[in-house]
C-alpha positions in Angstrom: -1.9 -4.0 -0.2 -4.6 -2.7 1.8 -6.1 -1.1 -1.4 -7.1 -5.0 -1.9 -7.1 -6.5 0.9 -10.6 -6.1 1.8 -11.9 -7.0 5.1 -9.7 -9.6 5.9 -6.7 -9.0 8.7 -3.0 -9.9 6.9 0.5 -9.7 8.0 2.8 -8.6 5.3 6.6 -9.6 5.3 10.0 -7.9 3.4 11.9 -10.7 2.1 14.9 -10.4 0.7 14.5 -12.1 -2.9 10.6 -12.0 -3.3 9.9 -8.6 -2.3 7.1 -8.1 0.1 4.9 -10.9 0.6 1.2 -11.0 2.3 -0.8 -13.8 4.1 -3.5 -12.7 2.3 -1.7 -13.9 -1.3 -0.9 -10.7 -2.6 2.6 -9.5 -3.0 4.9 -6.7 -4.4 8.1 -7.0 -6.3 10.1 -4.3 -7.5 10.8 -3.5 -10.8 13.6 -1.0 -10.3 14.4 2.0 -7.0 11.1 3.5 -7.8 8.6 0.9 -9.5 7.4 -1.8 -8.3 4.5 -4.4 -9.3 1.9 -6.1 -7.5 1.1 -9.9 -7.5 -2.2 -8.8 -9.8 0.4 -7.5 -12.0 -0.4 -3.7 -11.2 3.0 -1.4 -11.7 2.9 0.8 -9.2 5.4 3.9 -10.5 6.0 7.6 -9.9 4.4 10.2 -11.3 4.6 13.9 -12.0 4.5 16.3 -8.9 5.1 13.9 -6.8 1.8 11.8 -7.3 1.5 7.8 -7.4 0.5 6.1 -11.1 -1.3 2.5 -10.8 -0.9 0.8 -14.3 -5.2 0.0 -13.9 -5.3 4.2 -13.9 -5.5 4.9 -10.3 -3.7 7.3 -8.8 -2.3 9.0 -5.8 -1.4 12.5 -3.9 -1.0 14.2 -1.1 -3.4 16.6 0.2 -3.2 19.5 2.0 -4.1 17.7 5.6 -1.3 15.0 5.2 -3.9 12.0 3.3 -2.9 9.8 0.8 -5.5 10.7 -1.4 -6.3 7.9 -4.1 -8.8 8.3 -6.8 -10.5 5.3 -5.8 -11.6 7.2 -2.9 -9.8 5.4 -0.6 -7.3 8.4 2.1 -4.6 6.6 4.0 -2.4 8.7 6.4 0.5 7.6 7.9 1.4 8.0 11.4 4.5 7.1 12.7 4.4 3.6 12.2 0.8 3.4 12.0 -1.5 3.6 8.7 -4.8 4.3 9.1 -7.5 4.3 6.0 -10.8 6.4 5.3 -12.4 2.4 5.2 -11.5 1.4 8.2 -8.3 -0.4 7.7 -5.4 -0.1 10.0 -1.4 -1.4 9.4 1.2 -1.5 12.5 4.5 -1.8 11.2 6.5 -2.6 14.4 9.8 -2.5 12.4 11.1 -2.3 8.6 10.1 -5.6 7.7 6.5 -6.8 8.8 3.4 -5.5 8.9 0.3 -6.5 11.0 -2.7 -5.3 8.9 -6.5 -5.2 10.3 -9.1 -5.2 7.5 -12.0 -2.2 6.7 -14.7 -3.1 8.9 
């Protein structure tokens, strides 16, 4: 969500029918255990050696250091419950269903 969410703080919420929902208006539904699609209508799916495809051709691995490296150019890393971004961004996720989300600066 925070590939989209621009600068804008959100909270993000598991629900148990719609998936995960976002104050910002975006949301993610899955499609199946390992797809899912976003409210844009981007499938986010697996992809070979462990890599992330987007359906709008971005897509995602692991580096060396532990980064999400997307070819956008965003990095995310995840710590614990915490997610920080190469932009800026930041996501707390205090438990398994909600996220507090503070937008790229």
């Amino acid at each position: 969500m925070v590939l989209q969410g621009g600068k804008t703080d959100f909270t993000c919420n598991l629900q148990p029918v719609e998936g995960v929902t976002c104050s910002n208006g975006l949301s993610a539904m899955p499609l199946d255990a390992d797809t899912f699609v976003l409210s844009n209508g981007i499938k986010v799916a697996p992809g070979p050696k462990g890599t992330l495809v987007l359906s709008n051709g971005i897509t995602a691995n692991r580096g060396s250091a532990g980064w999400i490296r997307f070819s956008s150019g965003l990095d995310a890393r995840r710590e614990g419950r915490h997610v920080k971004f190469s932009n800026g961004a930041t996501c707390d996720q205090p438990d398994d269903v909600k996220a507090f989300c503070k937008g790229a600066e």
